[in-house]
C-alpha positions, 0 to 999 in steps of 0.5 A: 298186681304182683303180690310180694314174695318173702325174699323180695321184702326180705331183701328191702328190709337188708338195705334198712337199719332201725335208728331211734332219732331224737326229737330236734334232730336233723335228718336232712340240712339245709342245701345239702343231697339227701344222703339217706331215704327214711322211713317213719316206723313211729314218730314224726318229721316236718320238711320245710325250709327258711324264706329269704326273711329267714322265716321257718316254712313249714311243707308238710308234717309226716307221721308213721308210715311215711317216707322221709326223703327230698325230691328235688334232691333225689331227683336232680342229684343237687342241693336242695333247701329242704331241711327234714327235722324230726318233731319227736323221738321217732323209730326210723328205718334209714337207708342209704340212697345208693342202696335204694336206688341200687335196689329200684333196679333189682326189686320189683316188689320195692319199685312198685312200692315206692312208685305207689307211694309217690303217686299218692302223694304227687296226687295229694300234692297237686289238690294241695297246690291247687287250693293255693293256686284256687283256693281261700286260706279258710279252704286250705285250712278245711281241706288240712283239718279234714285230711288230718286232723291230728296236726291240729291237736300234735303240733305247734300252730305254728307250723299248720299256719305256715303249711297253709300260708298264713300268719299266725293271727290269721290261722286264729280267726280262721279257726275262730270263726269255724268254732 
């Protein structure tokens, strides 16, 4: 595997500018095209979006050391309902897409990072979707609590409870019966 030379990371980290985001703010509306790609330095952002019952659907929490960014809009160039919120006061490199893309093309060291990156997570994504498709809500539940188990004491149940598609009365039997 190539190893990154000094004046390709000093190149990715021109495109980026450190922003401390406050807790509550929105780095990506709601059917909106992702206009920046972040990076979580320290912090952490949930996506989700809201369901015709205007219900909050939580996809995932990111904490430090994950990219903050949309997919679907990314991907397609289109509006997607993805809503990105930061959970606290978080340091974040932000980058404009234009710039990112732009540099894809330019920077070995840069694409194959990012390739990696989303490779892992795709990967992480499918085992996921699978135990959706599969799975209990209990295994979902213990396959959450295994991989991360720092959502449960950091974050609003809420939330986990809406990451594994229950209610959350239900995500308190699941957990009650575990103890």
């Amino acid at each position: 595997m190539k190893t990154a030379n000094e004046d390709e990371v000093k190149e990715i980290l021109s495109i980026f500018n450190e922003q401390l985001l406050e807790k509550g703010t929105l780095f990506k509306n709601q059917d909106t095209v992702i206009q920046n790609l972040g990076f979580l330095v320290s912090g952490s952002a949930r996506s989700y979006f809201i369901n015709a019952n205007f219900d909050e659907i939580t996809d995932e929490i990111l904490q430090s050391n994950n990219f903050l960014s949309d997919i679907i809009s990314i991907r397609t160039k289109e509006k997607s309902p993805i809503i990105i919120e930061i959970l606290e006061d978080s340091n974040v490199l932000v980058a404009p897409m234009d710039k990112v893309l732009e540099l894809l093309n330019l920077n070995v060291t840069f694409n194959i990072l990012l390739r990696e990156y989303m490779g892992d997570r795709a990967m992480q994504f499918v085992k996921y979707h699978l135990l959706f498709l599969n799975g209990t809500a209990k295994q979902r539940y213990e396959y959450l609590f295994a991989t991360n188990p720092s959502l449960f004491k950091k974050f609003p149940l809420k939330f986990i409870a809406s990451m594994i598609g229950v209610t959350p009365t239900q995500l308190s039997r699941i957990r009650s019966k575990k103890s």
